[in-house]
N, C-alpha and C positions, 0 to 999 in steps of 0.2 A: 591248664590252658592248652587248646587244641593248635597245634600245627599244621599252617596250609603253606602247600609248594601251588605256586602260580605259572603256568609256562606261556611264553609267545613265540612268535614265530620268528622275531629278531631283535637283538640286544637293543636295537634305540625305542623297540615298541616297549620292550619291559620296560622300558625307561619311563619313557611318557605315561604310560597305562598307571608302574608305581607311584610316579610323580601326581597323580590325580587321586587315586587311591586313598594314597596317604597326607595330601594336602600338601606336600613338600616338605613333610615329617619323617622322611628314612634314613637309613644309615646304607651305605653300599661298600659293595669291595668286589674285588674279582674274583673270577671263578678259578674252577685246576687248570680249565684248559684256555684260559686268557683269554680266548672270544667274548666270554657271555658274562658279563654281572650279575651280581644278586644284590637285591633291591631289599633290606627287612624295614619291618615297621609292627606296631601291634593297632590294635583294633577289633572292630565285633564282627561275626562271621555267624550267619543266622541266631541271632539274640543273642552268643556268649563269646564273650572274650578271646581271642585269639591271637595269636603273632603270625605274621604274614611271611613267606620269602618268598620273592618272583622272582624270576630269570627267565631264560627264552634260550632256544634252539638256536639256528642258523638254516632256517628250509630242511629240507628231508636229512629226519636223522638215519633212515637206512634208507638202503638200494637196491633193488635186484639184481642177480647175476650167475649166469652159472657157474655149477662147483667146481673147482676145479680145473683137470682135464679136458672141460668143454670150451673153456679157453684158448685150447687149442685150437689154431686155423691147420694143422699139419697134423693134425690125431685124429681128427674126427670129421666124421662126413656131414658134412647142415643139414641133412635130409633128419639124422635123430634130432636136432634141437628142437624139433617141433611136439617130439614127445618122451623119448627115452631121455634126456638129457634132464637132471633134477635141476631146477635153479635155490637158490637158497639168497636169504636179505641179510647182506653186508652193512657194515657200516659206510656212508654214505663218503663221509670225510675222514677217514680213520687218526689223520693228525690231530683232530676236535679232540677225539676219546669223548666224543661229546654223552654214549651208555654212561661209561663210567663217571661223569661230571651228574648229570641227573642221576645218578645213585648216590651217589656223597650226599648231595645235597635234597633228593628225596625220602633218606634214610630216617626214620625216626618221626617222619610227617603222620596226621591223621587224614588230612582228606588233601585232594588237588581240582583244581579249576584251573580250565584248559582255555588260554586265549589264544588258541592260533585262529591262524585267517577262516573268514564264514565262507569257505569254497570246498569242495570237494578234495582238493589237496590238502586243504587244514581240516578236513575231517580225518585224512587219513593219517597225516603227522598226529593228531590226538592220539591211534592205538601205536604209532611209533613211540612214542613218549612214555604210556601207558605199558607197554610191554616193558620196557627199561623200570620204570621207576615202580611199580607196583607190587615185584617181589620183595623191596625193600623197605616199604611204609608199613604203618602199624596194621596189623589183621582189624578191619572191624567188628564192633562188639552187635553180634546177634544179627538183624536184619539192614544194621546202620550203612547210611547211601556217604559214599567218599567220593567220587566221581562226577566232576560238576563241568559244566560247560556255558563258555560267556558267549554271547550271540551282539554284535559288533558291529556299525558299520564306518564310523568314522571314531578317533582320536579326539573326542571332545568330552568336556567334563560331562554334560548332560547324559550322552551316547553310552561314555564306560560306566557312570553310575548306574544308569537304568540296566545296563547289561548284570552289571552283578547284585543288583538286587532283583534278577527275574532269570536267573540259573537255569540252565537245561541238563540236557544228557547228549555225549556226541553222537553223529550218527553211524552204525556200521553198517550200514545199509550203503550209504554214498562213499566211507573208504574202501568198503571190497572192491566197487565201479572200478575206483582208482588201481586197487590193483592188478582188475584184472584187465584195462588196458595197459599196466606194465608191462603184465606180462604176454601179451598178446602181438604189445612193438618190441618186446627183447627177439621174444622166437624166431616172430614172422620176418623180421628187420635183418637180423643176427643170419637166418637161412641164405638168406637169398643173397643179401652181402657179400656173405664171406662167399658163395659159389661165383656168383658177377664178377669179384675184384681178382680174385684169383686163376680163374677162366678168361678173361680177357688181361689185365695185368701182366698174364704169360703168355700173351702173343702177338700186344701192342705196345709202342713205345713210347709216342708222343699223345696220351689221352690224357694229360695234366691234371691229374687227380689222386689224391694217394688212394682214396676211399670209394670204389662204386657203388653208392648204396642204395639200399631199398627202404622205404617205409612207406607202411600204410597211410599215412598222412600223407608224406613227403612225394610221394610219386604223384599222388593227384592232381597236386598242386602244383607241380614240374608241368604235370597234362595241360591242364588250363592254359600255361605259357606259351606250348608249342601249340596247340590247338591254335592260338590267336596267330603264330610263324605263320604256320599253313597256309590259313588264310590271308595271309599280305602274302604269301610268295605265290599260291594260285590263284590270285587278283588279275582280272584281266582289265584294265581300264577302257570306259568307253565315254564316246563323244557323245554330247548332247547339248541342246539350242534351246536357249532363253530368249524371250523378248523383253527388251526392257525399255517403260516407256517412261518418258519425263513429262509437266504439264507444268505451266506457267502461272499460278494465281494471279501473282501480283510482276509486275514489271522486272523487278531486283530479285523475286525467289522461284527457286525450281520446286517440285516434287515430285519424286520416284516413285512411279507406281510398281507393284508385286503381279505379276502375271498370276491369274487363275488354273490356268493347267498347268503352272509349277515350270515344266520342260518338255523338250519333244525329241526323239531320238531319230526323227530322219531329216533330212535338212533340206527336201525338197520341199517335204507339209511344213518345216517353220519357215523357210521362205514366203510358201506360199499365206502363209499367215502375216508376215511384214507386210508383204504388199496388198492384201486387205485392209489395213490398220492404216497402212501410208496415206489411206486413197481418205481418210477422214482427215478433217483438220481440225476439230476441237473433240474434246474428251464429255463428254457428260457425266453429269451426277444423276446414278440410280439409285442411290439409297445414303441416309447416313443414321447410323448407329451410333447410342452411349448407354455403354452398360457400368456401373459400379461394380468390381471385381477385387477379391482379397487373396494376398499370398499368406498363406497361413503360417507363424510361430513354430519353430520349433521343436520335434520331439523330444524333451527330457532325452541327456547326455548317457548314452551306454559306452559299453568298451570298444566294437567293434567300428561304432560312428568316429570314438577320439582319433583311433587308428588312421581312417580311414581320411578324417580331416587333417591329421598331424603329418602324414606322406604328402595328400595333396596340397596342401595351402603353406606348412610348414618347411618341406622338405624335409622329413626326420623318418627314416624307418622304422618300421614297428617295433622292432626289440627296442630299438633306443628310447622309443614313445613310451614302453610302457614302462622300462626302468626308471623311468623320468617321472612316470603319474605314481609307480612304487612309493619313490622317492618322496613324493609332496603329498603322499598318504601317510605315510610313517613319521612326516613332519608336524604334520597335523594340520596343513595348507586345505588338501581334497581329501571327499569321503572315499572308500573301499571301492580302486581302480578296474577290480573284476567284476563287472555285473552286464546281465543280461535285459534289465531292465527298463524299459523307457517310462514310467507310469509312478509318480508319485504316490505313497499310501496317505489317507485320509490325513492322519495324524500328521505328518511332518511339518516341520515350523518351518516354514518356507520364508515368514516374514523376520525369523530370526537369524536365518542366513543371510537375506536381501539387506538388513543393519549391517552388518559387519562388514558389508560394500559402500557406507555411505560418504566415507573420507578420501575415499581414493578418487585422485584428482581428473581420472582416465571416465570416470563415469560415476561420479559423487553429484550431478546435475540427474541424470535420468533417474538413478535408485530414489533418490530424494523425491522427485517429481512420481514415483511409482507408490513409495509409502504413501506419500500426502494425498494422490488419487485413489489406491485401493490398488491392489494386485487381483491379476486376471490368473484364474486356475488353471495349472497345466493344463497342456490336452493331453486326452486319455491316451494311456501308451497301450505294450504289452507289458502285462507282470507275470515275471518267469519264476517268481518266488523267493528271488535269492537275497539280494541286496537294493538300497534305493539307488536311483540314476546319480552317476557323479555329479556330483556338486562340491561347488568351494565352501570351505567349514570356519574359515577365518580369511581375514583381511592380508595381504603383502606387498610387498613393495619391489620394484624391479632389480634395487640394490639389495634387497636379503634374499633372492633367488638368483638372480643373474642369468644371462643366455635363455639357451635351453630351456630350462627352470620356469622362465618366467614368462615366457611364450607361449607355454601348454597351458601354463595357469591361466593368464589373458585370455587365452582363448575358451578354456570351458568355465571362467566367470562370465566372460561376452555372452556362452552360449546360455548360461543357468540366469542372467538377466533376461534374454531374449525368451525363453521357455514363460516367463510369467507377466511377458510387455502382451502391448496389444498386437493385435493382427496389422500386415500393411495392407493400407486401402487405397484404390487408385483407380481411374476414371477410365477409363478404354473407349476410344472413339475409332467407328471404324468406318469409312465412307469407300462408295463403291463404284469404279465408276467404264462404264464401257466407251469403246475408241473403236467403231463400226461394230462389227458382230462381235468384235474379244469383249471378256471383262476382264479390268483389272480392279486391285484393289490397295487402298492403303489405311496404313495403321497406326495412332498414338497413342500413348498413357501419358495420362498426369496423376502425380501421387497425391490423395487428399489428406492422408492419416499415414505416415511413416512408422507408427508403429513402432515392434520389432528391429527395425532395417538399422532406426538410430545408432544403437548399440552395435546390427553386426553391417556395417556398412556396406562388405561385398555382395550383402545379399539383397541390394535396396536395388529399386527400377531404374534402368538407366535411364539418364534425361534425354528426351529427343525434342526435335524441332516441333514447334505446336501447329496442329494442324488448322490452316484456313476455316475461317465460319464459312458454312454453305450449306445449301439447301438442296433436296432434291430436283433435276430439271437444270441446277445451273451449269453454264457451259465456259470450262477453258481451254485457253488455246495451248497445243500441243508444242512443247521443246523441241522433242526429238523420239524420235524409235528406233532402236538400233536391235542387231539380230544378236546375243551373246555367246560365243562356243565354249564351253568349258568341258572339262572331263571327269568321270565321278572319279572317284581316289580309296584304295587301300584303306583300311584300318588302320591305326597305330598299335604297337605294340601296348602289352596291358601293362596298366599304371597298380602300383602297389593297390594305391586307394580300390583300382576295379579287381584287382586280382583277392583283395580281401574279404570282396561283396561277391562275388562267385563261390567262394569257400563257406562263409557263413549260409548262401542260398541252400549250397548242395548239402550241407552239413559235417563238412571236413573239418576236426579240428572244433577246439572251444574257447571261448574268447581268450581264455589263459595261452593255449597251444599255438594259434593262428600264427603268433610273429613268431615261434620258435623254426614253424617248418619252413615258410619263409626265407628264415636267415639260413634255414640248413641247406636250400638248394643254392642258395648265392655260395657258402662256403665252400660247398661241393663243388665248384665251380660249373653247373649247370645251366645257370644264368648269369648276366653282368647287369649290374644298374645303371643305366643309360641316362643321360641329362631327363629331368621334372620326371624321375625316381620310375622310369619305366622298365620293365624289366625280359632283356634280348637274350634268349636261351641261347645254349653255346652250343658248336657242331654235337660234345659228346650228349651234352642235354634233348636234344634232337634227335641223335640217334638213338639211344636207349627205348623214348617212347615210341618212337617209330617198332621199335624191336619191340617193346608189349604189345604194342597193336596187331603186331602181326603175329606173334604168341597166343596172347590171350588178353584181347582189349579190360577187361576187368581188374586186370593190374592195375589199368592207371586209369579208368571211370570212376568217377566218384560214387557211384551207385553202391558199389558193395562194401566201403568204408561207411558211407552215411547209415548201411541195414549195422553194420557193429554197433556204431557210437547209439544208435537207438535202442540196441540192445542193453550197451552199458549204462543208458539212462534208465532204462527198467528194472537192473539191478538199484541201481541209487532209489529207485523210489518203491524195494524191495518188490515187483511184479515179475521178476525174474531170475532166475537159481544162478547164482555164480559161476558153480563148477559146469550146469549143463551148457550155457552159455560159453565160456573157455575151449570146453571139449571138442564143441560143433565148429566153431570157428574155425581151431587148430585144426580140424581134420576137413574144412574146404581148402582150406592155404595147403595145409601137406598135398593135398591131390592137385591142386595149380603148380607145384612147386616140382614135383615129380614129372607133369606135363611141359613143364618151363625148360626144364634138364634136358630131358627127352628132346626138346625141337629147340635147344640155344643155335643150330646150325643157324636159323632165319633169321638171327639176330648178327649173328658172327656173318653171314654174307653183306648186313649192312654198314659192319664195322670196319670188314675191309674195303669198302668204297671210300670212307673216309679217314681211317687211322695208316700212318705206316708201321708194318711187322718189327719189330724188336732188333732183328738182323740190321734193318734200314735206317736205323737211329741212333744217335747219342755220337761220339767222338772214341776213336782208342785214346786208353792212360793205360791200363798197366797189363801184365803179362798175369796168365792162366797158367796156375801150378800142373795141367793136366798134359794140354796141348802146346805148352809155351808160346801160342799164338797171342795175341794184343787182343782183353777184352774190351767192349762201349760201354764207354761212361754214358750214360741216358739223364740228363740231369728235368726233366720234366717231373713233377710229381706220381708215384714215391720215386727219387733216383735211387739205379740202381745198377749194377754191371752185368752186361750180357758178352755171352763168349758164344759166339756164332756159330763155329767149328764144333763145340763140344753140344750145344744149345743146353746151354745154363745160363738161368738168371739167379744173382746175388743180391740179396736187399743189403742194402747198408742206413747207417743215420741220417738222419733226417734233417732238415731245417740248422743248414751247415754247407759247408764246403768242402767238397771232397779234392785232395788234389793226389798226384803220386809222392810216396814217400823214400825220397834218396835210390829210388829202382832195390832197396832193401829187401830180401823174401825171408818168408816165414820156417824156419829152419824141420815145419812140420811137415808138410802138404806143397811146399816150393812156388808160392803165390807169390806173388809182387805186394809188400802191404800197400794202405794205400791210408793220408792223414787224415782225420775229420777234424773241423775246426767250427767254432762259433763265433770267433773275431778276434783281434787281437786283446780286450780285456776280460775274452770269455775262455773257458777251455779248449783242451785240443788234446788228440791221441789217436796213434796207431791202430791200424787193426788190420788184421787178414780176412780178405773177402769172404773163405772157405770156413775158418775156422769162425767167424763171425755166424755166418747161417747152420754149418755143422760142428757145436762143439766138441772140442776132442777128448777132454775130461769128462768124469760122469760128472764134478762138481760144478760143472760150469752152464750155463744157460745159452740160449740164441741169442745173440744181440748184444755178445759180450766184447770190447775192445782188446787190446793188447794191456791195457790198463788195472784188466779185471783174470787174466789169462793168469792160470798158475803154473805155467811151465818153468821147471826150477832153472836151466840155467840159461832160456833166451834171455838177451840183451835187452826186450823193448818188455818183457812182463813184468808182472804186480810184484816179486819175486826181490827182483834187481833192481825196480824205479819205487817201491811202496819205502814211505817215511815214517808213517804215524796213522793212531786214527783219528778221521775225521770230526772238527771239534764242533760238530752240528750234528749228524745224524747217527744212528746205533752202528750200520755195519760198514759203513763207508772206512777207504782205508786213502790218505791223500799222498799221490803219486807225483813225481817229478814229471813235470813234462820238459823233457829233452830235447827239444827243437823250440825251445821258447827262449833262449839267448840271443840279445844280452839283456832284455826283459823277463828274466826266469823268473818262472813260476809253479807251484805244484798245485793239482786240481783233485778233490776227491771225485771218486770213480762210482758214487752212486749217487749223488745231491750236487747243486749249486755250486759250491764255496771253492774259494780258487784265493791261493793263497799266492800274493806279490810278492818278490824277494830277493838280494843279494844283484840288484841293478847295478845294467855297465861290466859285472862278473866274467872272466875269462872262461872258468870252467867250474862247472857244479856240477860233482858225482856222488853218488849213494855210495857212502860205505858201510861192508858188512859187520861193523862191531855198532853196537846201541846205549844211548845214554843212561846211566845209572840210574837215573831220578825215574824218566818216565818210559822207559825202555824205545822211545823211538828210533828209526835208526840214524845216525849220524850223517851229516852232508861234508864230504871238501871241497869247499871255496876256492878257486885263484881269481883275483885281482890285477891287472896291469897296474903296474909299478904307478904312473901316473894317473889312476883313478881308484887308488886303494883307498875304503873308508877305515880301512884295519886301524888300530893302533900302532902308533912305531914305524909307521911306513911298512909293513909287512903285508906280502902278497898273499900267503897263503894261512887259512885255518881250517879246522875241522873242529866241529863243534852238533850241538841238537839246536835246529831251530826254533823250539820251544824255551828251551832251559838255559841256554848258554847268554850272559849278558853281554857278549861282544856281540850278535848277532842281535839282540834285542830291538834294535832302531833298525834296521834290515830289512823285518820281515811287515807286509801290511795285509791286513786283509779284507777280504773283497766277500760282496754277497753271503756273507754270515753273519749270525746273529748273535756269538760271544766269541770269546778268546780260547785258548788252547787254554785247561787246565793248570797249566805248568809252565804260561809261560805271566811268567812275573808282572810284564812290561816297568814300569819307569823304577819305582819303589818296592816294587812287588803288592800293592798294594791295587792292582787294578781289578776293579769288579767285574766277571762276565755277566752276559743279559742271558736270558731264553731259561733250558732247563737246568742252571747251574750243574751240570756233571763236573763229578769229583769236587766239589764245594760242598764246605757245610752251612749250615742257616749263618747269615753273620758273613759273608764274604769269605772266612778264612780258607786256610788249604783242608784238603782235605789227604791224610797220610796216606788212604788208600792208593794205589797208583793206577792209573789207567787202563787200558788193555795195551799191550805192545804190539809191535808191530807182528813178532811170528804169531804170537795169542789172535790177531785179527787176521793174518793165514790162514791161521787152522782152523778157521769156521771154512775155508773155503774146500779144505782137505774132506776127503770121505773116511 
């Protein structure tokens, strides 16, 4: 009997996909790395017998990235990432071990069929998968095909069967595309970035950004924003004159006429146009019109339209929109959220998804009323080839989706009933009527046929007043004519909805990409989202393009992103070479990139009109080991300390509180340290400005605290405060933090976990001798006499906060996922969760002993 491994793109799809499969005949359990289950069942797999295991991925199981070295921003110049600099695919999530999970469990397989998403991403996760598990499955015999590929578009019984009874082969044609704009946004992105952030970041203070970045995508789309600034700030508003006349039909009602030349802009010729009109006293009728006229249905639901409807009608930004439609795809609510298609194929049972809408109380009268008359054929879309237009694939209810949920869903069922209702038909009367030499004219509809409108209401004709029966020739008496001044007005700023429809026109971006780059400029803080989801570039957003523009406008024109992504569309549809494609690209970006360098002065003249210099910002806190002058804390994004005198800037952590630490200095370099904190139930630790950006050890890294510092005999190092190691991750080693009384606590110094302990405590010190069990080193406790939890009434013990059962009830812990090893809790009998270290199968102990604390030293030693 032949073994098939089955993969999806994520644990709830294997789910459902197995669940249909198998009829609800499998057995599951989890995988090694507790993400992903595996789904078994047996069954026939091209006429013979077979046993099945599916499981699924979690999205890209590798990443690109450079090796090494080239992660440096202080090694290496951006100018090589564009070609000397090798990149190599990393594991994506390396916590997953998600290779080694698809090798366990591809091991021993005969063939595999690939259910990831039918998009050009899941063609490319196929050879991610495929590189992983294929050294591992059985060799085929002679010419025999192992490699099969399910083609998908929605979560439904019909959809997955037909899929795996009509198997393909995946594409590599449309995963190289994918790769090779990875690698085209690593280089080009990765260059320009690191030069930007680092080039301006040292010589401005208050640009509130940790990150100035560049992307091919992302800067176009920044463009388009400012482009629209521009335009409302060199709006020059002008006056112009309306006439507007009213006429009397009947005793009790007016009606406003439309002036025929719209407006006048000088205000002697619309005067003089008043007082010709004045001099008539009734209006005539010169004509009246009725035309039958239809608002057409419609187009079948693509991705870019949800988008664009979900910002404007819904208020919900596109990442969130499309999480959301992810979401009620993988549920089996809508079909496959990515598509470019507006255009029904022949075949779809259109009347088998319009059933599944016949009960819901929201519009269980129109479906019904749609069956019983006959359903009208989409209109003709475009077909991009990929997937059919979204549509709802089963029935729900507002209580099993809730909010969000069930808002998107309402609205692309509204939309997928409206795409096969009829047309709205409505009556247009237009009568026309002159007041001396003007004409003017007025206009009603009445709707005959609703159509469509039913279902989506916002888009039905508004009702208006019905216009008078008359004839041509008859004559009313005139209200009023008055002269109207208004002035034209500004643009608004671009709404998500227009900002998306400008990107899809130019070609920026794919319907997958489009909310990524989006949310990237908001992040960046480039822009802010203003009330009804408009989006106001921020001074540094403004500056930057101004500065390509004056560089080299093709930075931020969509023109020479839109000539790439055509390129990488002609790889996917194999009409063009990958590597020549790559090569050519990389070497116009190196030559803009080289020219960018060369003239950032014309950027840098526009940054000092709006940024202040680094000197002129942040507040003094602590003193400079060099000049013992007072450096600025700069607390604007990244903060960091600038020492004016010396002109050095010091990054320190981030996303935290930097404050001074007791005027303390660092017994190395004579720096002031300075504390970083996360909150009070987060961690916190010392560190030296200097020794943080210049380590002083060779074992030690940038970005290292006093935490991680191996200096053997300062007071505030890993040395003197290290306890034990950390009971979550491999090298973490968890440190006392010493300014956290009388809420003490110790924090490992490479992960999370932050261990609560010995509350109310007078004094808690590291001492240098270590517990025999599990070699950590020993803490001494005191107590005030009247809050001792000791036994005996006794102030003081010394003990291992793992091992010692006086301390047992003491210690609690925070943000991790087991317990220490060794530390007993109640009975001794308490079980950890996650990777049971030092545990054997069965909960017991395990005699082995942990690493101790010098043992987790000495990894830090050369």
């Amino acid at each position: 009997m032949r073994t098939v491994l089955m993969v999806a793109e994520k644990p709830s799809l294997a789910q459902s996909i197995a669940k249909i499969l198998s009829r609800g005949n499998m057995s599951s359990r989890k995988g090694l790395n507790g993400a992903c289950s595996v789904h078994e069942y047996s069954g026939s797999f091209l006429g013979q017998g077979a046993h099945f295991k599916m499981t699924s991925v979690c999205g890209h199981v590798m990443t690109l990235d450079f090796i090494g070295k080239y992660n440096s921003w202080d090694k290496v110049d951006p100018a090589e990432l564009f070609s000397k600099a090798p990149t190599e695919k990393k594991e994506a999530n390396p916590k997953l071990t998600m290779v080694k999970f698809l090798q366990v469990e591809g091991r021993g397989c005969d063939c595999i069929v690939l259910w990831l998403d039918c998009d050009k991403e899941g063609e490319n996760i196929c050879f991610e998968v495929l590189d992983a598990v294929l050294p591992v499955m059985n060799k085929p015999r002679g010419t025999e095909r192992t490699i099969y590929r399910a083609k998908f578009s929605s979560i439904t019984d019909t959809d997955i069967c037909n899929a795996m009874n009509h198997l393909g082969e995946p594409n590599r044609n449309e995963a190289l595309s994918v790769d090779a704009r990875q690698e085209l946004d690593l280089r080009i992105g990765c260059a320009f970035t690191r030069f930007q952030t680092k080039y301006f970041q040292g010589k401005y203070g208050n640009l509130d950004s940790s990150l100035i970045s560049f992307g091919p995508c992302q800067t176009p789309t920044l463009g388009f924003c400012v482009e629209r600034h521009d335009k409302i700030q060199s709006f020059k508003p002008e006056t112009y004159w309306v006439l507007q006349a009213k006429v009397n039909p009947e005793k009790e009602s007016s009606l406003t006429l439309d002036w025929d030349r719209v407006r006048v802009f000088d205000r002697e010729v619309a005067q003089m146009f008043l007082n010709i009109t004045k001099m008539a006293k009734e209006a005539k009728v010169e004509s009246v019109s009725k035309k039958e006229k239809v608002k057409q249905r419609p187009l079948a639901l693509n991705t870019v339209e949800m988008l664009r409807v979900a910002s404007a009608a819904l208020g919900m930004g596109p990442q969130h929109a499309m999480q959301i439609a992810e979401r009620l795809y993988t549920q089996g609510y809508i079909s496959y959220p990515r598509t470019e298609t507006t255009h029904y194929p022949e075949n779809f049972d259109l009347k088998g998804c319009l059933r599944q809408q016949a009960n819901n109380p929201y519009w269980a009268e129109t479906v019904k009323a749609l069956l019983s008359e006959g359903i009208n054929r989409p209109r003709k879309g475009h077909d991009a080839g990929d997937h059919p237009p979204i549509t709802p694939m089963r029935a729900a209810t507002e209580a099993e989706l809730g909010g969000d949920g069930w808002r998107l869903y309402e609205y692309i069922t509204r939309h997928f009933i409206a795409t096969v209702s009829a047309d709205c038909k409505y009556l247009q009367t237009t009568i026309s009527f002159s007041i001396g030499p003007e004409r003017f004219t007025c206009v009603g509809k009445v709707v005959t046929s609703p159509g469509f409108t039913e279902i989506m209401p916002w888009q039905s004709i508004p009702l208006e007043e019905s216009l008078p029966h008359c004839e041509k020739g008859d004559l009313f008496p005139i209200g009023e004519i008055k002269l109207l001044e208004k002035q034209t007005s500004p643009p608004d700023y671009l709404t998500e909805a227009e900002l998306i429809t400008l990107m899809e026109k130019h070609g920026i971006g794919t319907d997958a990409s489009i909310p990524v780059h989006i949310n990237n400029i908001c992040q960046r803080n480039y822009v802010t989202v203003e009330s009804g989801r408009r989006l106001k570039p921020t001074n540094l957003g403004i500056v930057l393009v101004h500065g390509y523009y004056k560089i080299d406008a093709e930075l931020v024109l969509p023109t020479i992103r839109s000539a790439v992504e055509k390129q990488l569309n002609l790889i996917a549809l194999g009409k063009a070479n990958y590597h020549q494609v790559l090569e050519h690209t990389l070497d116009i970006f190196k030559r803009k990139f080289h020219y960018f360098v060369d003239s950032i002065a014309g950027m840098d003249e526009l940054m000092e009109v709006s940024f202040s210099p680094l000197a002129a910002t942040g507040k003094p806190l602590s003193r400079c080991g060099k000049c013992h002058r007072f450096m600025k804390y700069i607390q604007a994004k990244p903060s960091r300390l600038h020492c004016s005198h010396c002109d050095d800037t010091y990054s320190l952590p981030q996303n935290g509180t930097i404050k001074l630490y007791k005027e303390l200095r660092c017994p190395l370099d004579d720096f002031e340290l300075v504390l970083w904190s996360s909150g009070s139930r987060g961690k916190s630790y010392p560190l030296c400005p200097y020794c943080y950006n210049h380590p002083p050890f060779r074992d030690m890294k940038k970005g290292m605290g006093c935490n991680e510092c191996t200096h053997p005999t300062c007071q505030h190092s890993l040395s003197m405060l290290g306890i034990g190691q950390c009971v979550e991750c491999e090298n973490g080693v968890l440190v006392l933090d010493s300014t956290s009384g009388p809420k003490w606590k110790m924090a490992c110094n490479k992960c999370n976990v932050v261990v609560h302990f010995f509350e109310n405590a007078h004094k808690v010190r590291v001492s240098p001798e270590t517990c025999e069990l599990c070699e950590a080193a020993l803490v001494d406790v005191d107590f005030n006499k009247a809050k001792s939890p000791l036994p005996g009434d006794e102030t003081q013990h010394s003990g291992c906060v793992f091992c010692d059962p006086v301390f047992q009830d003491l210690v609690e812990l925070k943000h991790a996922a087991m317990r220490h090893p060794m530390h007993r809790g109640g009975q001794g009998k308490r079980q950890g969760r996650g990777r049971g270290k030092g545990r054997r199968p069965g909960g017991r102990l395990n005699p082995k002993k942990p690493k101790d604390k010098m043992a987790a030293l000495a990894a830090y030693f050369v």
